[in-house]
Residue frames as a rotation matrix with the C-alpha (Angstrom) as fourth column:
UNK 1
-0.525 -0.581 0.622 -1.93
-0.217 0.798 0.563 13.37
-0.823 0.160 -0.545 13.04
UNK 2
-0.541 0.103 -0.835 -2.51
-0.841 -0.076 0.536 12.18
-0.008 0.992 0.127 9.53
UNK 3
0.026 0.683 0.730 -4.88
-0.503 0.640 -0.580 9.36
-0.864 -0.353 0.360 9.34
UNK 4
-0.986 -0.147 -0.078 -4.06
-0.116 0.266 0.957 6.55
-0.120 0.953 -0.279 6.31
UNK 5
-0.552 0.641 -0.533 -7.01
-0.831 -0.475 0.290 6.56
-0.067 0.603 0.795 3.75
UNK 6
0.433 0.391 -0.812 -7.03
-0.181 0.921 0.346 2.95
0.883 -0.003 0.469 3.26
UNK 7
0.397 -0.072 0.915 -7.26
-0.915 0.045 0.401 0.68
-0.070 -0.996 -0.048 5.81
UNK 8
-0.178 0.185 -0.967 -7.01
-0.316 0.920 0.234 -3.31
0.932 0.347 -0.105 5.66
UNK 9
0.593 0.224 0.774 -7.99
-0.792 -0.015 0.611 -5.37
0.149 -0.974 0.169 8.53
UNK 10
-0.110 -0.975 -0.194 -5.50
-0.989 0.126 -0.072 -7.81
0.095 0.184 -0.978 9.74
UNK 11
-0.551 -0.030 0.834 -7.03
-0.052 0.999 0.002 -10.87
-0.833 -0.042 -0.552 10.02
UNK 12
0.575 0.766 0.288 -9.22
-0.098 0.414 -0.905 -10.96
-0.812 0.492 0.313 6.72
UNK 13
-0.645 -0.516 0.564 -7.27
0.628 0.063 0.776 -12.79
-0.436 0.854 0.283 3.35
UNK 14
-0.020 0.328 -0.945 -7.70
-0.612 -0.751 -0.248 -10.42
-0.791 0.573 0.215 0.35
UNK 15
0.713 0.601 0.361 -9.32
0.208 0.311 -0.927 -11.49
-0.669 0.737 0.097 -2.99
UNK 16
-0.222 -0.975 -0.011 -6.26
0.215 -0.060 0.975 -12.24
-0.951 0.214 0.223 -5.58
UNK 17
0.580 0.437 -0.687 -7.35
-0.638 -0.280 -0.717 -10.06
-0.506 0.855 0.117 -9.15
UNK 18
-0.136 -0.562 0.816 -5.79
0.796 0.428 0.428 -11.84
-0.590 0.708 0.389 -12.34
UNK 19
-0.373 -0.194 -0.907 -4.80
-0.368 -0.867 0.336 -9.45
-0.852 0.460 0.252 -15.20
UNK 20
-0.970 0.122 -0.211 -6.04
-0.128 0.485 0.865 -12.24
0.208 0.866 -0.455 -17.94
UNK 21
-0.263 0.836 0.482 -9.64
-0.892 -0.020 -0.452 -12.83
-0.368 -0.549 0.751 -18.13
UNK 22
-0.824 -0.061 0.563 -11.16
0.143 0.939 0.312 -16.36
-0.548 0.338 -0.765 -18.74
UNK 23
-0.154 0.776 -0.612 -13.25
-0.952 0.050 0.302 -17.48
0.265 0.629 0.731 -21.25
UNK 24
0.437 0.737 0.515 -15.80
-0.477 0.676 -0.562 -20.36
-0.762 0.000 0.647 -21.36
UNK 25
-0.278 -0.124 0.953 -15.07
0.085 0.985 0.153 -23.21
-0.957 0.124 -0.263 -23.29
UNK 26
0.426 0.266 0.865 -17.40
0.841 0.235 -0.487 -22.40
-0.333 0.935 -0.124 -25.96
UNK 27
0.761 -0.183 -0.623 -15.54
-0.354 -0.921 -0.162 -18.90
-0.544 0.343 -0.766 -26.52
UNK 28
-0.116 -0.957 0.266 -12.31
-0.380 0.291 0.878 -20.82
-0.918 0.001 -0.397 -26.84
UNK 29
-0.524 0.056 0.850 -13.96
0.622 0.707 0.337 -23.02
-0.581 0.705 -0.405 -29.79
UNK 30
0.688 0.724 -0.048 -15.87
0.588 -0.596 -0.546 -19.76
-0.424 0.348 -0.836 -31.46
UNK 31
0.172 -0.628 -0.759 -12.27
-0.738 -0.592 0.322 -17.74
-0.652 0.505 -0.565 -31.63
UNK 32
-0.203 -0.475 0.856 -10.97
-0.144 0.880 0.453 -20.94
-0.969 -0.032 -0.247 -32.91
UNK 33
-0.200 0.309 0.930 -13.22
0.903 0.427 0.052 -22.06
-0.381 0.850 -0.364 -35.76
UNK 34
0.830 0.411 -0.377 -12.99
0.241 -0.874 -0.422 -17.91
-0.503 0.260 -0.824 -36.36
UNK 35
0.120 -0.877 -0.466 -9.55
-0.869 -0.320 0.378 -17.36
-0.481 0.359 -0.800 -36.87
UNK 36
0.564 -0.467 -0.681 -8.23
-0.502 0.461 -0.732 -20.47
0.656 0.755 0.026 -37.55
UNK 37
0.522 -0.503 0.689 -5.93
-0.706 0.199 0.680 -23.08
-0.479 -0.841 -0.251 -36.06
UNK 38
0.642 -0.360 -0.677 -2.94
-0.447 0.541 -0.712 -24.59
0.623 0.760 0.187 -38.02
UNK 39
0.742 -0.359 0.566 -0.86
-0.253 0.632 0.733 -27.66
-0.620 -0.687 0.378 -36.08
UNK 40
0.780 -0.405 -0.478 2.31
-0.548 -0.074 -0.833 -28.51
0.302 0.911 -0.280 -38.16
UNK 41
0.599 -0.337 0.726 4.85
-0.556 0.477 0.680 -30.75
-0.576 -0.812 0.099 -37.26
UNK 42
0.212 -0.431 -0.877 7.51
-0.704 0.554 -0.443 -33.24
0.677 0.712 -0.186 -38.72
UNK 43
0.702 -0.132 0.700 8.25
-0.471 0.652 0.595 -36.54
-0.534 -0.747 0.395 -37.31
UNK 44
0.505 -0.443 -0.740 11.74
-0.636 0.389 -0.667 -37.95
0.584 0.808 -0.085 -38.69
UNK 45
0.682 -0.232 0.694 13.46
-0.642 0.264 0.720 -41.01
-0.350 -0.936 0.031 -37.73
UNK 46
0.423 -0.796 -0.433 17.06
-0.456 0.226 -0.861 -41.86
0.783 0.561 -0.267 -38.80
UNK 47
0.641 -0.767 -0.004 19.51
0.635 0.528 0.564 -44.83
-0.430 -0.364 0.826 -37.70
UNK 48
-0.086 -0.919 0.385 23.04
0.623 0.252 0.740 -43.53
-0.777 0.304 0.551 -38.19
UNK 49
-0.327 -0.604 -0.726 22.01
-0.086 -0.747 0.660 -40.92
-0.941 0.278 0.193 -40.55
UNK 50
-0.954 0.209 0.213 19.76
0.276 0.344 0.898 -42.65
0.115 0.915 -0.386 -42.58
UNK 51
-0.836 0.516 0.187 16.62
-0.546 -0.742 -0.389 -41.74
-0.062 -0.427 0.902 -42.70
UNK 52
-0.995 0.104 0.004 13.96
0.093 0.879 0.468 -44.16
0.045 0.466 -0.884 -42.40
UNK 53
-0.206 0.965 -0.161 10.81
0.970 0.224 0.098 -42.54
0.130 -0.136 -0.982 -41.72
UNK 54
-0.923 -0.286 -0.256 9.30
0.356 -0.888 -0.292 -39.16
-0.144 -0.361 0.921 -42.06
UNK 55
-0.162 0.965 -0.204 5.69
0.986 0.168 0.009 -38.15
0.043 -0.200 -0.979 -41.05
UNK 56
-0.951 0.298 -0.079 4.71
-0.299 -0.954 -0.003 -34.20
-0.076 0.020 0.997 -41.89
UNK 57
-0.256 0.926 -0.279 1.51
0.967 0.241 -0.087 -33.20
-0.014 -0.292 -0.956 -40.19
UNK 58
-0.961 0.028 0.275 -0.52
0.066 -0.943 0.325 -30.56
0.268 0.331 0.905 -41.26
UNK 59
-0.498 0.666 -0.556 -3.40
0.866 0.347 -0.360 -29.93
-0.047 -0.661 -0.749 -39.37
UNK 60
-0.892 0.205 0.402 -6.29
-0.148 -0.975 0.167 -26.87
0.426 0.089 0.900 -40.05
UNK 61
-0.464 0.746 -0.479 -8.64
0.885 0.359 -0.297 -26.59
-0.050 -0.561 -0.826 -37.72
UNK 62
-0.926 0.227 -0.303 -11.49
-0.251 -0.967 0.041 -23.82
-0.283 0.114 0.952 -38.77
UNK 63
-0.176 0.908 0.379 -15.12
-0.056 0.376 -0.925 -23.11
-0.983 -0.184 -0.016 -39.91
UNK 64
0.178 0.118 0.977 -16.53
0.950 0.238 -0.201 -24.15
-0.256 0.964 -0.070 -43.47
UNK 65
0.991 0.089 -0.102 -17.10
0.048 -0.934 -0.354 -20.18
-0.126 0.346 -0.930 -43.87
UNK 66
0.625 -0.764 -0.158 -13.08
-0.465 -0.528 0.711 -19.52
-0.626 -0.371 -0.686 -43.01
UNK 67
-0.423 -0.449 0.787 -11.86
0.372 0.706 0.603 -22.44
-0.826 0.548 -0.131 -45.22
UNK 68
0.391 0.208 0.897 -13.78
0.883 0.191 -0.429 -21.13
-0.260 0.959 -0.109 -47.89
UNK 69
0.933 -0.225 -0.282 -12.12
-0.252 -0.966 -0.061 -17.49
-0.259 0.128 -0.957 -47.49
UNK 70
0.105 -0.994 0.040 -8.90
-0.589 -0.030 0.808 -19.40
-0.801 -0.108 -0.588 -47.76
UNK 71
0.026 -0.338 -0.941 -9.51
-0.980 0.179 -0.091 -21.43
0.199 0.924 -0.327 -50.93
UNK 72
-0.952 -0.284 -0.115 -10.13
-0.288 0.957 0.022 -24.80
0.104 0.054 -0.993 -49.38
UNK 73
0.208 0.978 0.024 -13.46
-0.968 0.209 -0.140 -26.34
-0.142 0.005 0.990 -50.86
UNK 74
-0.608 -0.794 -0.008 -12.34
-0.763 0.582 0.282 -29.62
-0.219 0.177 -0.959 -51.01
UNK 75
-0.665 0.660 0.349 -15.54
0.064 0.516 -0.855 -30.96
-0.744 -0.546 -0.385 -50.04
UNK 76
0.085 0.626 -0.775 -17.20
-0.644 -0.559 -0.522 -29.51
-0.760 0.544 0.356 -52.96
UNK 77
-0.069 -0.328 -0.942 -15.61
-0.998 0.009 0.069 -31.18
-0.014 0.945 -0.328 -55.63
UNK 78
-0.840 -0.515 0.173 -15.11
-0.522 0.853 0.002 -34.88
-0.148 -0.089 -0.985 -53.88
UNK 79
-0.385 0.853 -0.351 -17.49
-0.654 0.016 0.757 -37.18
0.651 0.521 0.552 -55.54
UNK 80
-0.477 0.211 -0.853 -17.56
0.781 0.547 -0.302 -39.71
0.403 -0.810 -0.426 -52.04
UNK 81
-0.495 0.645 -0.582 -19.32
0.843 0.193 -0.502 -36.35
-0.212 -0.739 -0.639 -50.45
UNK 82
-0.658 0.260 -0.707 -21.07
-0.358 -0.934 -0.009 -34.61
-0.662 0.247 0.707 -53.27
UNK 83
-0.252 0.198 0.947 -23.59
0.272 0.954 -0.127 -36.80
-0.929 0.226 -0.294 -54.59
UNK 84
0.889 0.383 -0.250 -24.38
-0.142 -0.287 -0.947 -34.52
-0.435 0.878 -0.201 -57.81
UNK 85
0.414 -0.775 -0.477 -20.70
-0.902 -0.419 -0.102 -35.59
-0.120 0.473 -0.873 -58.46
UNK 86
-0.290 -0.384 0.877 -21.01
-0.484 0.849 0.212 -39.21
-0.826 -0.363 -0.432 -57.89
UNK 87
-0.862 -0.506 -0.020 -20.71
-0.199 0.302 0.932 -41.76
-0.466 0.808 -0.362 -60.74
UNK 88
-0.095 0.947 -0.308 -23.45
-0.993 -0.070 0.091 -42.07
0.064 0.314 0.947 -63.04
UNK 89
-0.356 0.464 0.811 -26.02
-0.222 0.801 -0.556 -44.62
-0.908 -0.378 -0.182 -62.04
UNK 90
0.630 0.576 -0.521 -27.00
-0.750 0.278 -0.600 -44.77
-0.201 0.769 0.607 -65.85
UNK 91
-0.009 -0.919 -0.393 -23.76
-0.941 0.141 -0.308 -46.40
0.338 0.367 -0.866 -66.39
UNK 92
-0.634 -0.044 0.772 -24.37
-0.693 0.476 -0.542 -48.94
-0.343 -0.879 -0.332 -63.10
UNK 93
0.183 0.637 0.749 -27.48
-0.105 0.770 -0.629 -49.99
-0.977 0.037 0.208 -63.74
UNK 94
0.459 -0.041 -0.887 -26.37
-0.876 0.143 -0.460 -51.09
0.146 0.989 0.030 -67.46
UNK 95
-0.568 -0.741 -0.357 -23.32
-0.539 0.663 -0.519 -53.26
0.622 -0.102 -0.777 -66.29
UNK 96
-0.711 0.175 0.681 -25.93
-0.438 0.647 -0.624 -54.66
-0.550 -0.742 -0.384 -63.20
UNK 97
0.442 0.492 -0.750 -28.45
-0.852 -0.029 -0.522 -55.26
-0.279 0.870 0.406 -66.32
UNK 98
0.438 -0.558 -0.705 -25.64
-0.877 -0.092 -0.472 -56.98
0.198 0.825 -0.530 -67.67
UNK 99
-0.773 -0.416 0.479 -24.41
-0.625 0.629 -0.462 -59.41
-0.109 -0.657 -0.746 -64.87
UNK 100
0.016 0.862 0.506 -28.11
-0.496 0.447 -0.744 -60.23
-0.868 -0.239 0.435 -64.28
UNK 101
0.648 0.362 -0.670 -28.52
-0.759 0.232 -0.608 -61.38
-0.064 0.903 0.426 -68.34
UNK 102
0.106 -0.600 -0.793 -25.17
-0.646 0.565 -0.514 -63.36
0.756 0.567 -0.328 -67.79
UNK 103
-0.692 0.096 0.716 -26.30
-0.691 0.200 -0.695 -64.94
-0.210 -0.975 -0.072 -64.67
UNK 104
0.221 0.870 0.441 -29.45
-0.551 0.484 -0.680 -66.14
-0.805 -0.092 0.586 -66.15
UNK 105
0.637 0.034 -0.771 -27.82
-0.667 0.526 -0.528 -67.60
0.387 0.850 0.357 -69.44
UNK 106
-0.459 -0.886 0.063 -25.14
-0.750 0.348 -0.563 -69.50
0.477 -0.306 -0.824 -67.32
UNK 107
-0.805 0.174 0.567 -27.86
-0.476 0.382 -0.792 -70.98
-0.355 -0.908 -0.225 -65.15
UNK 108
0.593 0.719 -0.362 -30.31
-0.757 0.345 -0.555 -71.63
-0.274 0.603 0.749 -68.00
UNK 109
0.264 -0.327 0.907 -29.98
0.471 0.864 0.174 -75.38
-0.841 0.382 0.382 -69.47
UNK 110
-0.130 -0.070 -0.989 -28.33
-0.494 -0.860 0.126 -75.09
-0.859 0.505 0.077 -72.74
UNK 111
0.734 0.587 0.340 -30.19
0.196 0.295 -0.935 -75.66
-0.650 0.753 0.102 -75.76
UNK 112
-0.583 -0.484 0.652 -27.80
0.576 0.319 0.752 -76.90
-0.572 0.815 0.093 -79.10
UNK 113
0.699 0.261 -0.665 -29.05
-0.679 -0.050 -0.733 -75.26
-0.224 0.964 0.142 -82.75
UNK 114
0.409 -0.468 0.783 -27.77
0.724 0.688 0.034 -77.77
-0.555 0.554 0.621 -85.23
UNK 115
0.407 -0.520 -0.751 -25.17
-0.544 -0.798 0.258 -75.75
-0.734 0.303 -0.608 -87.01
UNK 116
0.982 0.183 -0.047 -24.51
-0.056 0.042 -0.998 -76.15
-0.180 0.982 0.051 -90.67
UNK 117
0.100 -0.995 -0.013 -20.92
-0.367 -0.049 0.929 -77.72
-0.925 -0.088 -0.370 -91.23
UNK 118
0.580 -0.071 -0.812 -19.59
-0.811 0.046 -0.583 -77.77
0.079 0.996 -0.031 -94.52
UNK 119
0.537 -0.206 0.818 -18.74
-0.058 0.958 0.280 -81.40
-0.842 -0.198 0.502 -95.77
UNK 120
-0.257 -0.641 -0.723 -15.70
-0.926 -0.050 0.374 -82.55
-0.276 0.766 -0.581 -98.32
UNK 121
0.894 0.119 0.432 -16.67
-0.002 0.965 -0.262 -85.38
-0.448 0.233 0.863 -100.56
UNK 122
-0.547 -0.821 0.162 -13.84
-0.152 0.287 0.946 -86.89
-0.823 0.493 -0.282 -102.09
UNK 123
0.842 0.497 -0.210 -14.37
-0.378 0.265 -0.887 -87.06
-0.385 0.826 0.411 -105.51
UNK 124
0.174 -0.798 0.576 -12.05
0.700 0.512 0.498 -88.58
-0.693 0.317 0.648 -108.13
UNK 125
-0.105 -0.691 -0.715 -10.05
-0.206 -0.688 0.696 -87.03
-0.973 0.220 -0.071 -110.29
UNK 126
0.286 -0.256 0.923 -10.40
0.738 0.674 -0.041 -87.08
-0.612 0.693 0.381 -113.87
C-alpha cells in the first residue's frame, strides 16, 4: 500500500497564508511622500439645472525633494515664508519714523510764529 506523503492531523486548525504582505505604517507614509499622492475631486451643486456651487479639490501629497522634481517650489518664492523675500524693513522703519514725528507734533502744544500779512491802505486817488 501507498502511504500519502503529507499528513494533517484532524483536530489541529491550520495557519491561513495571505498572498499580500503588510507594511508598517511608516512604510505606507515613506512610499507615499516617495511617489506621490494626488486627491482630486469636484463638488457641484445645482437646483433645477442651475448651478450654484462648485468646489474643485486638488490635493498633492509628497516630499519637498519630489515636489521639487515636479516643478512645485512654491515655498521658495512666497515672501510670508522666505524671509530674504520679505518686504524691506528699510522702507518700515521710515514710515514708523514717520508716524512717531507725527505723533509727537500732534501732541506737542502749538506754538504760533507771527506771520507777515500784507496790508491795503486805502489811499486817495489823485
Amino acid at each position: 500500500m501507498n502511504t500519502p506523503l503529507v499528513t494533517t492531523a484532524p483536530n489541529k486548525q491550520r495557519g491561513i497564508t495571505h498572498g499580500t504582505s503588510s507594511s508598517t505604517l511608516a512604510d505606507v507614509l515613506e512610499r507615499i511622500l516617495d511617489k506621490g499622492l494626488v486627491i482630486a475631486g469636484d463638488i457641484k451643486v445645482k437646483i433645477a439645472d442651475v448651478e450654484l456651487l462648485t468646489i474643485q479639490i486638488r490635493l498633492l501629497i509628497c516630499s519637498v525633494d519630489k515636489a521639487r522634481e515636479m516643478g512645485i517650489d512654491w515655498w521658495t518664492t512666497s515672501p510670508y515664508l522666505n524671509p530674504k523675500l520679505a518686504p524691506a524693513t528699510v522702507q518700515t522703519d521710515e514710515l514708523n519714523a514717520r508716524i512717531a514725528r507725527l505723533e509727537a507734533m500732534q501732541q506737542a502744544p502749538a506754538v504760533l510764529e507771527p506771520v507777515a500779512v500784507p496790508v491795503m491802505v486805502d489811499r486817495p486817488m489823485t
